[in-house]
C-alpha positions, 0 to 999 in steps of 0.5 A: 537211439534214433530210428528213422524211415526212409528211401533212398534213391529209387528204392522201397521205404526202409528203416533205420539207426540215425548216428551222426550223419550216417543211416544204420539200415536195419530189418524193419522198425528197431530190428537188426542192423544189416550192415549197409550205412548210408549217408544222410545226405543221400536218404528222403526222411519219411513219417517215422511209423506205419500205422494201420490208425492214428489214435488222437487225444482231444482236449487234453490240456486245460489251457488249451480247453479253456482256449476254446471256449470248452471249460463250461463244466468238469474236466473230462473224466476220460480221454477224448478220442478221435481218428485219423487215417494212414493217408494223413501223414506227411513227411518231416519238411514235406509241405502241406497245402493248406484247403480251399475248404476251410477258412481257419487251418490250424496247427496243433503240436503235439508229443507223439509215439509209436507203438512196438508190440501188439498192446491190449489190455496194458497197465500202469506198469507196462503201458510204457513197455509197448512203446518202440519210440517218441516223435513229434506230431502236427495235428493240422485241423480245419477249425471251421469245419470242426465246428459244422460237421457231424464228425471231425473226419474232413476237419481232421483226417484229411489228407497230409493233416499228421505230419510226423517226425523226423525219427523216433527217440527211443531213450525217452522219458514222456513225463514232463519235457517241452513241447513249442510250437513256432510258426515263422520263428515266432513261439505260438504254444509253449507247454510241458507234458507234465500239464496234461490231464491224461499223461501217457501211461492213462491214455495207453491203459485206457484206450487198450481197454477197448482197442487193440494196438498194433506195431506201427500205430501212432497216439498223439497225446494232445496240444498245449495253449496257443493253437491259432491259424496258419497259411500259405508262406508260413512254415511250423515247427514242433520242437519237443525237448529231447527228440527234436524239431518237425518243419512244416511249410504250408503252401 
């Protein structure tokens, strides 16, 4: 099942069931259809989550360490953890202006989820349970500024830097599938999940060790090989094999 963020005209944020071409609205997130159907022509997709953080994994494919110059030691021991704000998200095919304050914009893509229920302390057995949905991700990160300072907030966390979508997938099994990555239609990164170092269920069991998560949170589970720098005129996509594709121009 589909489910999907949206407005409609003038009107407040709603969700609902994507089937066919026509929008189910439902009572919240994956809550009860109310009976109204909407044509998807007439409806403005948004990131499908609300979150009060997005909770990010850094580092979490070894071609991808490597790529960076980062494999001088061990492979991490624990996820790598950093933050983003609600202000980062951007809509399915929302353009993002790329900042007069970096030299280097990159494009992570990524396999994202949403949570459903309030999730701590979860384990290996139902870590998954806490999950409402599947969506794609760009981490858009300043490369330049990743590198200078003190945190990655202004590298990362800037506005518009996570687009999200376009629907979360809720029939979904997060173990192995395809993540791409094109810009301008040319393949630029080309992993599975299956390569990660922490696959999903780790990074749930071990983030809710020390952070409650809460319905409408997002986690992105890190980027596969191939990162590299973007710019006005170009257009990303993140396709993720079963969920779909995320377009997203840079202007």
């Amino acid at each position: 099942m589909k489910l999907v963020r949206f407005t409609a005209g003038d009107s407040a944020a709603q969700w609902g069931v994507l089937s066919g071409t026509q929008v189910q609205v439902t009572r919240g997130m994956g809550g009860e259809i109310t009976g109204e159907t909407l044509e998807v022509a007439a409806v403005s997709l948004l990131p499908p989550a609300e979150p009060s953080k997005i909770v990010c994994v850094g580092r979490n494919y070894l071609d991808h360490i490597r790529e960076l110059g980062n494999d001088t030691g061990d492979l991490p021991a624990e996820p790598g953890i950093f933050l983003k704000g609600p202000n980062a998200l951007a809509e399915p095919g929302g353009s993002v202006q790329k900042p007069d304050w970096t030299d280097n914009f990159h494009f992570e893509g990524e396999l994202a989820l949403v949570i459903g229920q309030r999730a701590r302390s979860l384990t290996p057995q139902n870590a998954l349970a806490a999950v409402a949905g599947y969506t794609c991700g760009l981490d858009l990160t300043a490369r330049d500024r990743q590198k200078t300072d003190l945190q990655w907030f202004r590298a990362k966390a800037a506005d518009r830097f996570c687009p999200l979508g376009p629907w979360l997938e809720t029939e979904f099994d997060p173990r192995d599938v395809r993540v791409q990555t094109r810009v301008n239609g040319v393949v630029r990164q080309d992993g599975r999940t299956a390569q990660m170092i922490f696959p999903v269920v780790d990074i749930l069991v071990y983030l809710t060790r020390f952070v409650t998560l809460e319905p409408g949170d997002v986690v992105l589970t890190g980027t596969p090989e191939g990162v590299g720098p973007v710019g006005p005129g170009d257009v990303v996509e993140v396709e993720v094999e079963g969920i779909g594709v995320l377009v997203t121009p840079i202007s």
